[in-house]
C-alpha positions as CSV (number, residue, x, y, z in Angstrom):
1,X,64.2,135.7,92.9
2,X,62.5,133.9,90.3
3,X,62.4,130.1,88.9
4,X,62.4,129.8,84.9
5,X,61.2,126.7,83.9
6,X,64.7,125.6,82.8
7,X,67.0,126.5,85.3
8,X,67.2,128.7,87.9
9,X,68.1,132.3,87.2
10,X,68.6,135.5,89.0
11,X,69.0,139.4,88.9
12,X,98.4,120.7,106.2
13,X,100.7,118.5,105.9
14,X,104.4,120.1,105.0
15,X,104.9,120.9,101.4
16,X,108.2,120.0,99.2
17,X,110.8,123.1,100.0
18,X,110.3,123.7,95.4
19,X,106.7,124.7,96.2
20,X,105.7,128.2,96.3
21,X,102.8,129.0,98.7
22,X,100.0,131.2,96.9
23,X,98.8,134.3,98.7
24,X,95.3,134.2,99.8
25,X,92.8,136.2,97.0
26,X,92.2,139.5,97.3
27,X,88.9,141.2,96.5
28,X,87.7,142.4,92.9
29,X,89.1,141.3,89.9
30,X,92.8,143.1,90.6
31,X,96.3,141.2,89.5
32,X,98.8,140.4,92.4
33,X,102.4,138.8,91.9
34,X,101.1,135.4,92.2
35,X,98.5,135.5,89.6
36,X,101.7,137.4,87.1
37,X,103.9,134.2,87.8
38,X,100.7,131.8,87.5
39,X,100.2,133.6,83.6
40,X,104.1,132.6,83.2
41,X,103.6,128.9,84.6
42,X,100.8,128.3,82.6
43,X,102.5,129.5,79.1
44,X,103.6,125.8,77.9
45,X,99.9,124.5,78.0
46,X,98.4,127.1,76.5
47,X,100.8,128.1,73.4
48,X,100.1,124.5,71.6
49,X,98.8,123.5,68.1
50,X,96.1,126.2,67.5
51,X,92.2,124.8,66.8
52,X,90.9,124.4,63.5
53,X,88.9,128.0,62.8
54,X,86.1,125.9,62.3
55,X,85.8,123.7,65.7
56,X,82.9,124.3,67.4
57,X,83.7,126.4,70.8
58,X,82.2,123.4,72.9
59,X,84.8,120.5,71.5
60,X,88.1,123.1,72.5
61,X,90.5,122.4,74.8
62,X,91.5,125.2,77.4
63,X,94.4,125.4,75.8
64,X,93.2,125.7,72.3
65,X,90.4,127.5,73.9
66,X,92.9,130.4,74.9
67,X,95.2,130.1,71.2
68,X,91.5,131.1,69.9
69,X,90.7,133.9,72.0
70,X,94.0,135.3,72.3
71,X,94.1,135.3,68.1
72,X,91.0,136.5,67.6
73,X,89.7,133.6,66.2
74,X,87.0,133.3,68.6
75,X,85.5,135.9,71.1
76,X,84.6,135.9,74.5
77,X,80.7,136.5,73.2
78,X,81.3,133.2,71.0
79,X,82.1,130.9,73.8
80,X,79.6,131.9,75.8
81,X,77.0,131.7,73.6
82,X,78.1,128.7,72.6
83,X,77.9,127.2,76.4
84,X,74.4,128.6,76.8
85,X,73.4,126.9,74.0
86,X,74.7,123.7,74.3
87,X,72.4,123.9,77.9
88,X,69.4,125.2,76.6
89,X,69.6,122.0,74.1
90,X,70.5,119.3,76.3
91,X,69.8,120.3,79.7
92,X,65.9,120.5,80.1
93,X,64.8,119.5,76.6
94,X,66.3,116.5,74.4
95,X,68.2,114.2,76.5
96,X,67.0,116.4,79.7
97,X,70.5,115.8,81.2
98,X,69.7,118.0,84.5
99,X,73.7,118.4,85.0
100,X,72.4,122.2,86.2
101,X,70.6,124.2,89.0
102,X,71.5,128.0,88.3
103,X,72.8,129.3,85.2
104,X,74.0,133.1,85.4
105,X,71.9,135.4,83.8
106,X,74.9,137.9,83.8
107,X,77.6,135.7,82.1
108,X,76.4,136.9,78.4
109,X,77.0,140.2,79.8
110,X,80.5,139.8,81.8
111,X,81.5,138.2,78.0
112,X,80.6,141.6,76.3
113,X,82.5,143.3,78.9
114,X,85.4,141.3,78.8
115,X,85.6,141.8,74.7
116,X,85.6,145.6,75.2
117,X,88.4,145.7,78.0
118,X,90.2,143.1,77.1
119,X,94.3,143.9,76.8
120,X,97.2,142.7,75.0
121,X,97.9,140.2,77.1
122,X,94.9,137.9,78.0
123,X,94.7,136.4,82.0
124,X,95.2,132.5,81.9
125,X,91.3,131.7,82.4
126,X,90.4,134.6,79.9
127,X,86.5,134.1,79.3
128,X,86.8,130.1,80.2
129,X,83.8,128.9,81.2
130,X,83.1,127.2,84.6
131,X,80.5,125.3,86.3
132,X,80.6,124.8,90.3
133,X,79.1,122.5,92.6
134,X,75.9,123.7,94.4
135,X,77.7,124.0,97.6
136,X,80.6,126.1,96.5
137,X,79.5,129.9,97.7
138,X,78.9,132.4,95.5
139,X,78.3,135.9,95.8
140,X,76.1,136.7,93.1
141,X,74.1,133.8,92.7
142,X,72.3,131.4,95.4
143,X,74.2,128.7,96.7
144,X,71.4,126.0,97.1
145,X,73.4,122.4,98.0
146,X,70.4,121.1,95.9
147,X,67.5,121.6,98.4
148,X,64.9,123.9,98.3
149,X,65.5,124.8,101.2
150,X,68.5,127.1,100.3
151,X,66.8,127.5,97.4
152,X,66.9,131.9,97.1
153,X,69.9,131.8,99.6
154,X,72.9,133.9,98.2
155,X,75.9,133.9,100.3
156,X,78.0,136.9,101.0
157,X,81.1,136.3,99.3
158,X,82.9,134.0,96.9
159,X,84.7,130.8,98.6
160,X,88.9,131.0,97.9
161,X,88.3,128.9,94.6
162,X,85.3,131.1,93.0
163,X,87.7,133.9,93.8
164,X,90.4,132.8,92.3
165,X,88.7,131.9,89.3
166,X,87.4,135.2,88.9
167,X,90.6,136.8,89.1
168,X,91.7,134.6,86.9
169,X,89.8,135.5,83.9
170,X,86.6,132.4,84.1
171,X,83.4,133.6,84.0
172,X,80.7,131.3,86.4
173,X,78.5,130.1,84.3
174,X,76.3,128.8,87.1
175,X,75.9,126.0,89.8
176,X,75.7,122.2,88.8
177,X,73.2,119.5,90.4
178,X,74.7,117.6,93.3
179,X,73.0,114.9,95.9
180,X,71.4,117.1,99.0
181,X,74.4,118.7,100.9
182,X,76.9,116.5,99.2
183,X,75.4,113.5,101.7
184,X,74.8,110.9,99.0
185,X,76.3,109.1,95.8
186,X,73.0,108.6,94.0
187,X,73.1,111.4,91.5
188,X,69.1,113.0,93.0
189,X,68.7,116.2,94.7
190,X,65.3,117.5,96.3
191,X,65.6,120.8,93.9
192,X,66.5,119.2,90.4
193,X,66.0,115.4,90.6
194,X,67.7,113.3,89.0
195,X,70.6,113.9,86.7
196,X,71.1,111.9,84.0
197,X,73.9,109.8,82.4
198,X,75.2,111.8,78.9
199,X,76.1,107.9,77.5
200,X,72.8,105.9,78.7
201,X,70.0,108.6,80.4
202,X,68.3,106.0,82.2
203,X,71.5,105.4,84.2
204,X,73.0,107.4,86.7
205,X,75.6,110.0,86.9
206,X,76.8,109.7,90.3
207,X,77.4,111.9,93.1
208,X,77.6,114.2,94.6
209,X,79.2,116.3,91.8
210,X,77.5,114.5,89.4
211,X,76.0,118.1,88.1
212,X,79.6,119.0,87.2
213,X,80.8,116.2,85.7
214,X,77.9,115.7,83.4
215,X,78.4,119.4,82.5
216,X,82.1,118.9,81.2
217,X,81.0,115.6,79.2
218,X,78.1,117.0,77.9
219,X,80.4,119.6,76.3
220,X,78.5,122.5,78.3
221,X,82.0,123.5,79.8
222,X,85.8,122.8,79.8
223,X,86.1,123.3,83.4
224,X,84.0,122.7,86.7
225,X,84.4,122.2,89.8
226,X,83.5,119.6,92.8
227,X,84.0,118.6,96.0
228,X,84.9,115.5,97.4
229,X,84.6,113.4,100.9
230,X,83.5,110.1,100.3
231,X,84.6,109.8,96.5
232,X,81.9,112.6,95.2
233,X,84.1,114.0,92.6
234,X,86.0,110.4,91.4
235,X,82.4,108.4,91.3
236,X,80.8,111.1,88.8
237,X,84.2,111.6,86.3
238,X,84.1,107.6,86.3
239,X,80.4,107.3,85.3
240,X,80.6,110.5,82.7
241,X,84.0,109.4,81.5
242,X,86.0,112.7,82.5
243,X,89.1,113.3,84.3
244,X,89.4,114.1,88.1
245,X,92.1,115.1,90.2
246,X,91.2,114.8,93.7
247,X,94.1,117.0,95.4
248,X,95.9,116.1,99.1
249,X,93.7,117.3,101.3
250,X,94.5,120.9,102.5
251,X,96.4,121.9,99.2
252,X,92.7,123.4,97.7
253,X,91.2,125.8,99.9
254,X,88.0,124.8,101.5
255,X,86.7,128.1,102.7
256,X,83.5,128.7,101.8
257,X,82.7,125.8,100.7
258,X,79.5,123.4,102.5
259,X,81.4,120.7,103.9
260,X,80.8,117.1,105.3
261,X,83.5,116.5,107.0
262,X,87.1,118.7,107.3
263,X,89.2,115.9,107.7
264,X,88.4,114.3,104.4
265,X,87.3,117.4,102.3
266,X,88.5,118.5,99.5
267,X,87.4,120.8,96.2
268,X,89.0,119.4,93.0
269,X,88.8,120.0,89.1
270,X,87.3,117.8,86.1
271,X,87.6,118.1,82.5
272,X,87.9,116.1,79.5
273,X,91.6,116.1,79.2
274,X,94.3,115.1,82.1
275,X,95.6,119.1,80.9
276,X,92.8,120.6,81.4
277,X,92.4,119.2,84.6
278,X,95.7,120.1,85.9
279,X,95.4,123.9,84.6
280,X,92.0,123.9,86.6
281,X,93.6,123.0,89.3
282,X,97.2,125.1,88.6
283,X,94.0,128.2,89.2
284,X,93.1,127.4,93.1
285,X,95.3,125.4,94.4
286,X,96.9,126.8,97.6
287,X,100.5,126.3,96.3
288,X,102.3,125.7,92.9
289,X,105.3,123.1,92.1
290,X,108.3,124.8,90.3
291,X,106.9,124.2,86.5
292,X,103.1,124.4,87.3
293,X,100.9,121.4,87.0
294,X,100.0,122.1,83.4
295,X,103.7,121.4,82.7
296,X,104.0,117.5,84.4
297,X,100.7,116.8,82.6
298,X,101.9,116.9,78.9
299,X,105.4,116.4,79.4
300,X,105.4,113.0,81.8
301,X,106.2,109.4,80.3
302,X,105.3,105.9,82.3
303,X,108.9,104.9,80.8
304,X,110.8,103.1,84.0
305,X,107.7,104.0,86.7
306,X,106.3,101.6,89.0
307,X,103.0,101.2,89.2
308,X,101.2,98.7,91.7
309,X,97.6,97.3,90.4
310,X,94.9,96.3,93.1
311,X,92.5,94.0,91.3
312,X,89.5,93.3,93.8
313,X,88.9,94.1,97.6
314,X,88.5,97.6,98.0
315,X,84.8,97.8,97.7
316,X,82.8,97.4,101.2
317,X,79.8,96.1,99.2
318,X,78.7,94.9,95.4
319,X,80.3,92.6,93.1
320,X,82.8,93.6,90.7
321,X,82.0,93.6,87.3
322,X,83.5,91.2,84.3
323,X,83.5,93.7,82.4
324,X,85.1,96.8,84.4
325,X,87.9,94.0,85.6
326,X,88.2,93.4,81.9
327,X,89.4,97.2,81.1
328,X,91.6,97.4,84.5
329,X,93.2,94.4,82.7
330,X,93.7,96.4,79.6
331,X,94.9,99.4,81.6
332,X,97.6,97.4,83.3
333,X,98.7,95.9,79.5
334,X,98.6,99.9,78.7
335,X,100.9,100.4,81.1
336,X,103.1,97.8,80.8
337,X,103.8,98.8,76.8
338,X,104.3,102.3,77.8
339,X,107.4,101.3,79.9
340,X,105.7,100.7,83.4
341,X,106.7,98.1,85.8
342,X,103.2,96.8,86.8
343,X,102.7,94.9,90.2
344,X,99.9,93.2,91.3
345,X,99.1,94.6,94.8
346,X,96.7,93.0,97.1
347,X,93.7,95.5,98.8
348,X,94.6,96.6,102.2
349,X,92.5,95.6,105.3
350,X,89.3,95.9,105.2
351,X,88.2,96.5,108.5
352,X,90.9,99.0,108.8
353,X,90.0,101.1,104.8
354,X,86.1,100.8,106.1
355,X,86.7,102.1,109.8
356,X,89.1,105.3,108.6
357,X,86.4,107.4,107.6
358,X,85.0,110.2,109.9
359,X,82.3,111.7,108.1
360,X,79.2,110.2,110.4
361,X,81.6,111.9,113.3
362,X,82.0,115.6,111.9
363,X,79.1,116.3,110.0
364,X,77.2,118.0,112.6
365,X,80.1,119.7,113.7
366,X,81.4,121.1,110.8
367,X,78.0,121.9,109.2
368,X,77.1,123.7,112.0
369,X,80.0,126.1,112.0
370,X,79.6,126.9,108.5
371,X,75.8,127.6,109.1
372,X,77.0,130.2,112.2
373,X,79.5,131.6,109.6
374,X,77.2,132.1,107.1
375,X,75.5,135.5,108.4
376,X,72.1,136.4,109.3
377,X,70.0,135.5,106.1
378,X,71.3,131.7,106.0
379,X,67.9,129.6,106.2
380,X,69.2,127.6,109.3
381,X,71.4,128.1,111.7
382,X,72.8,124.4,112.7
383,X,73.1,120.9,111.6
384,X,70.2,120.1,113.9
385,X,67.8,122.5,111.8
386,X,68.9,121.1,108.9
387,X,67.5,118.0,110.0
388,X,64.8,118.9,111.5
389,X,63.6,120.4,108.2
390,X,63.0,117.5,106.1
391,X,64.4,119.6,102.9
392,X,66.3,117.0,101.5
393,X,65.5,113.4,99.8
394,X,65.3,110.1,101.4
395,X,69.2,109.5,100.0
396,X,70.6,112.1,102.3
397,X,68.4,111.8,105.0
398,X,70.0,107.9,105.6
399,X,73.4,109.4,106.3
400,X,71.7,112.5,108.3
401,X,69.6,110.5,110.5
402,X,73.3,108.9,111.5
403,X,75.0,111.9,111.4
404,X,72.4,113.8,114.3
405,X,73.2,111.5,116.9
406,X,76.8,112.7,117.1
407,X,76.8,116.0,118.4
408,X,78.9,119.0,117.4
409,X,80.5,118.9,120.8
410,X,82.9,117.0,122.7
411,X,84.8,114.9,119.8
412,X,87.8,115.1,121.5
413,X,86.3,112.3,123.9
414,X,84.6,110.2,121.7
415,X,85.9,107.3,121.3
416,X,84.6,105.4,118.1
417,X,86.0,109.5,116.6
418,X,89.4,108.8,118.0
419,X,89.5,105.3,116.6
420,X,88.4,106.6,113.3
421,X,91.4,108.6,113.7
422,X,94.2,106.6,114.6
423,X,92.4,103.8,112.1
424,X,93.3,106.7,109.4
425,X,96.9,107.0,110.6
426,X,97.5,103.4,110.1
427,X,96.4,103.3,106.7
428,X,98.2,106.5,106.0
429,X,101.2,104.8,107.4
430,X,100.7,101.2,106.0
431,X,100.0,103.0,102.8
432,X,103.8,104.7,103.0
433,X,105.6,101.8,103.8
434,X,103.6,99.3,100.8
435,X,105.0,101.9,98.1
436,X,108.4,102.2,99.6
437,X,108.7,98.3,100.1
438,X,107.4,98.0,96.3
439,X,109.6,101.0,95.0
440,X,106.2,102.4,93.8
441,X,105.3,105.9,91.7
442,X,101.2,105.0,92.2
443,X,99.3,102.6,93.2
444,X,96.1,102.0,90.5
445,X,92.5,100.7,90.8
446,X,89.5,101.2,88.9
447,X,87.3,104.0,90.5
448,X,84.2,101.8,90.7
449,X,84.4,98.1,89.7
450,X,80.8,98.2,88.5
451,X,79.5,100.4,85.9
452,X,77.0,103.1,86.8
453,X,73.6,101.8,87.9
454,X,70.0,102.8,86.8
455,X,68.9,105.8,88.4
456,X,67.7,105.4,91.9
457,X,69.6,102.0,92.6
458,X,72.1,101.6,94.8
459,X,75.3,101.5,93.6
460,X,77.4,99.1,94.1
461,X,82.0,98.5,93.7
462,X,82.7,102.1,94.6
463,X,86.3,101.9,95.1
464,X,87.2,105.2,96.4
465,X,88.2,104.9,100.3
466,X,91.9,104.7,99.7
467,X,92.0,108.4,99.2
468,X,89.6,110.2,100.8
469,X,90.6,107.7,104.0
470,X,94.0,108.3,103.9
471,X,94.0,112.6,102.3
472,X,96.5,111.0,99.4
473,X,95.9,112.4,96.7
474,X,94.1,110.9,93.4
475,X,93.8,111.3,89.8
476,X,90.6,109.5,87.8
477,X,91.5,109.0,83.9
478,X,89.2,106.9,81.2
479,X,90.2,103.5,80.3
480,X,87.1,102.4,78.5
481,X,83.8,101.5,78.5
482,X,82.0,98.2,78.9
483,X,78.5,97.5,77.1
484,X,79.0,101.3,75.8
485,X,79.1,102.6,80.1
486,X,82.0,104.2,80.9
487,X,84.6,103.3,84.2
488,X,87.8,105.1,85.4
489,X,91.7,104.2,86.4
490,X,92.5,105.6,89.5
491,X,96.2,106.6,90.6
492,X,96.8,107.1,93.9
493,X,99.9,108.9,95.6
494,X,101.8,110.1,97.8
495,X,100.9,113.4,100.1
496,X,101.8,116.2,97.3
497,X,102.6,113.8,94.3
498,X,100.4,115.9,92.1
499,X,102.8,116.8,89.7
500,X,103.9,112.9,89.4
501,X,100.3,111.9,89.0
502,X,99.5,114.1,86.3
503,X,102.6,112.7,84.3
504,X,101.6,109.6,84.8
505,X,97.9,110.1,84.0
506,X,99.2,112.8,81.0
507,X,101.1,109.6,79.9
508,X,98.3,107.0,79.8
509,X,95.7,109.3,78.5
510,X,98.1,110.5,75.4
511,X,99.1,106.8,74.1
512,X,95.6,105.1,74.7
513,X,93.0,107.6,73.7
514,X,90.3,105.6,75.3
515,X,88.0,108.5,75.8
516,X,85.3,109.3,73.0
517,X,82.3,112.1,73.5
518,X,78.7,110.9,74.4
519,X,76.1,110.2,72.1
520,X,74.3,113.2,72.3
């Protein structure tokens, strides 16, 4: 495998009784049942107002995205094209974005194919271009979680959500930048560097999906896909201005995928509108509501909802900024016009929110049993040898040197683990019985209460715990920008709500229109 100066290249819980469970993916590119009745549940996104012929492939929707394809107005060479391009001229040369590590040398190929075979009726992802997180395997391309250290390493079959959105119709267009092994927020990895921020470049992007969410606001693609344990897909979106969803934990499969800790994993979608992330995530997600995400995302109102607004508090360190408190001010306004009830909430404990999480606890463990998985070419074999090998920058190796004294063994008797746990039941439970005292439909916050630092500073008012403490899930939307940098409203709900959070978010995003495209 060779290194082209550009980029790298080469040859749970219970579910609501409506809720129909998706059957695991089966190899190739074949249709089952599931992915028929995921074409049907996806038809009222995708037959909407049809692009003007002359929109560059790059500013589409996925919905207008498919109108184009499946009229002919576009081809599957077109898109593709286009997305290559876009990378080749923002990506190493002008603003040097860095958003990727591999892009596939085949896609230009699989979009020829896909023109000559294609049928009458097109799959929902038909020829949709998608981005993944460096630590979301892949069969034909290396799977590097930004070190050089799995730098040529190519796993030996697709995780659940490359699989399903293969069979689906998306082409990978390659893996996107990420902090080392997901283990910090900085926006750096030891194989790429730093990535930089699409609306200022000397500022950060955030992590550790920051390759992904740069990618879908730097127009490269629609659709890409993170993980997140410690707010890694919600920090990014906020500082690149994209939407998020992350799901309830369990409802997106995590096979396959590096983790950092089970308990609070999760893979999730961004994109640039609140549709396109619930289609993304209508693709993988383990089980479907009646009327498919897609559905509850452009057909929700805030009319009569109750939404509960935490101002400060849920930061463990940094100041909040005038500025970001300013838009979460305008956000609540915003949502009080739209027919919301809006009360002011304040932040839970803080010793409790900053004790739930279990990452420093499971790291080794669950690093090491994807390592054993992983078959006989993987570069090392535990958590231990990971450390041991130095291949990762001084960013991660603060939360490694922590994570190594926990063994993978013997959690069941450790006792700061077992707090950690019950700590997470509490807030899970206090968390329950706030939005049922309060009569609430989400609770909101800003998704960091500072805007996104210079590159290699550490950044401060990341507000993310409530989720990823609690396995609730999240949805991050744009609500403005201060001095031209971008921040995020968060809505958090209940186990499952998807379907209610992506009406509300639909909601907000479709009267405010508070996002606008980098200056690139």
């Amino acid at each position: 495998m060779t290194r082209s100066p550009a980029h790298r290249s080469v040859k749970a819980p219970s579910l609501p009784t409506s809720w129909a469970r998706r059957k695991q993916p089966v190899k190739g590119h074949g249709w089952t049942i599931a992915h028929r009745a995921l074409v049907l549940a996806l038809f009222p996104v995708l037959l909407v107002a049809p692009p003007a012929a002359a929109a560059p492939p790059h500013t589409l929707t996925l919905a207008q995205l498919h109108h184009a394809l499946a009229n002919h107005r576009l081809s599957c060479t077109d898109v593709i094209r286009s997305a290559l391009d876009r990378i080749a001229a923002l990506d190493r040369t002008g603003p040097a974005l860095h958003a990727m590590i591999t892009v596939n040398p085949a896609a230009m190929a699989e979009a020829r194919d896909k023109d000559v075979h294609r049928g009458a009726a097109l799959p929902p992802a038909h020829c949709v271009p998608v981005v993944l997180k460096d630590n979301i395997d892949t069969a034909e391309l290396p799977t590097t979680g930004g070190s050089p250290l799995f730098a040529d390493w190519v796993p030996r079959e697709d995780a659940t959500v490359t699989a399903r959105l293969r069979q689906a119709g998306a082409i990978i267009l390659g893996k996107g930048n990420l902090d080392d092994f997901a283990a910090a927020v900085y926006g750096v990895s030891s194989l790429e560097g730093a990535m930089r921020n699409p609306y200022a470049t000397e500022r950060t992007v955030g992590g550790s999906s920051g390759g992904p969410a740069t990618a879908v606001s730097a127009g490269y693609v629609p659709l890409a896909f993170g993980t997140d344990t410690g707010g890694s897909l919600r920090i990014p979106a906020a500082f690149t201005s994209v939407v998020t969803a992350r799901p309830t934990v369990g409802l997106v499969s995590r096979a396959g995928t590096m983790p950092r800790a089970l308990t609070q994993d999760t893979p999730g979608p961004l994109g640039r509108t609140v549709a396109d992330v619930a289609t993304g995530l209508q693709l993988v997600a383990g089980v479907l509501p009646e009327r498919g995400y897609a559905w509850h995302a452009r057909h929700g109102s805030l009319n009569g909802k109750r939404i509960g607004i935490v101002r400060s508090g849920l930061s463990l360190f940094g100041e909040d900024d005038p500025g970001v408190l300013a838009l979460l001010d305008r956000g609540a306004a915003d949502l009080r016009r739209l027919g919301a009830t809006v009360v002011f909430l304040p932040a839970p404990d803080r010793d409790l929110l900053g004790g739930s999480s279990v990452i420093t606890f499971e790291a080794n463990r669950d690093m090491t049993g994807y390592l054993r998985a992983a078959g006989p070419d993987v570069p090392v074999r535990s958590f231990a040898e990971l450390h041991a090998s130095g291949a990762y920058t001084p960013y991660a190796k603060e939360a490694f040197d922590r994570e190594i004294e926990v063994g993978p063994d013997g959690l069941e008797s450790n006792v700061e683990y077992q707090q950690a746990l019950r700590n997470r039941d509490s807030l899970r439970e206090q968390t329950l019985d706030l939005m049922a005292h309060e009569r609430l439909d989400a609770i909101g916050y800003a998704s960091a209460m500072r805007p996104p630092e210079p590159i290699g500073v550490e950044q401060g008012g990341v507000f993310t715990r409530w989720s990823e403490n609690t396995g609730f899930p999240a949805i991050g939307v744009p609500m403005g920008y201060t001095r031209s940098l971008p921040a995020s409203l968060e809505l958090l709900g209940r186990p499952f709500a998807e379907p209610l959070l992506f009406e509300l978010a639909g909601a907000y995003e479709r009267h405010t229109r508070h996002r606008v495209d980098p200056p690139l």
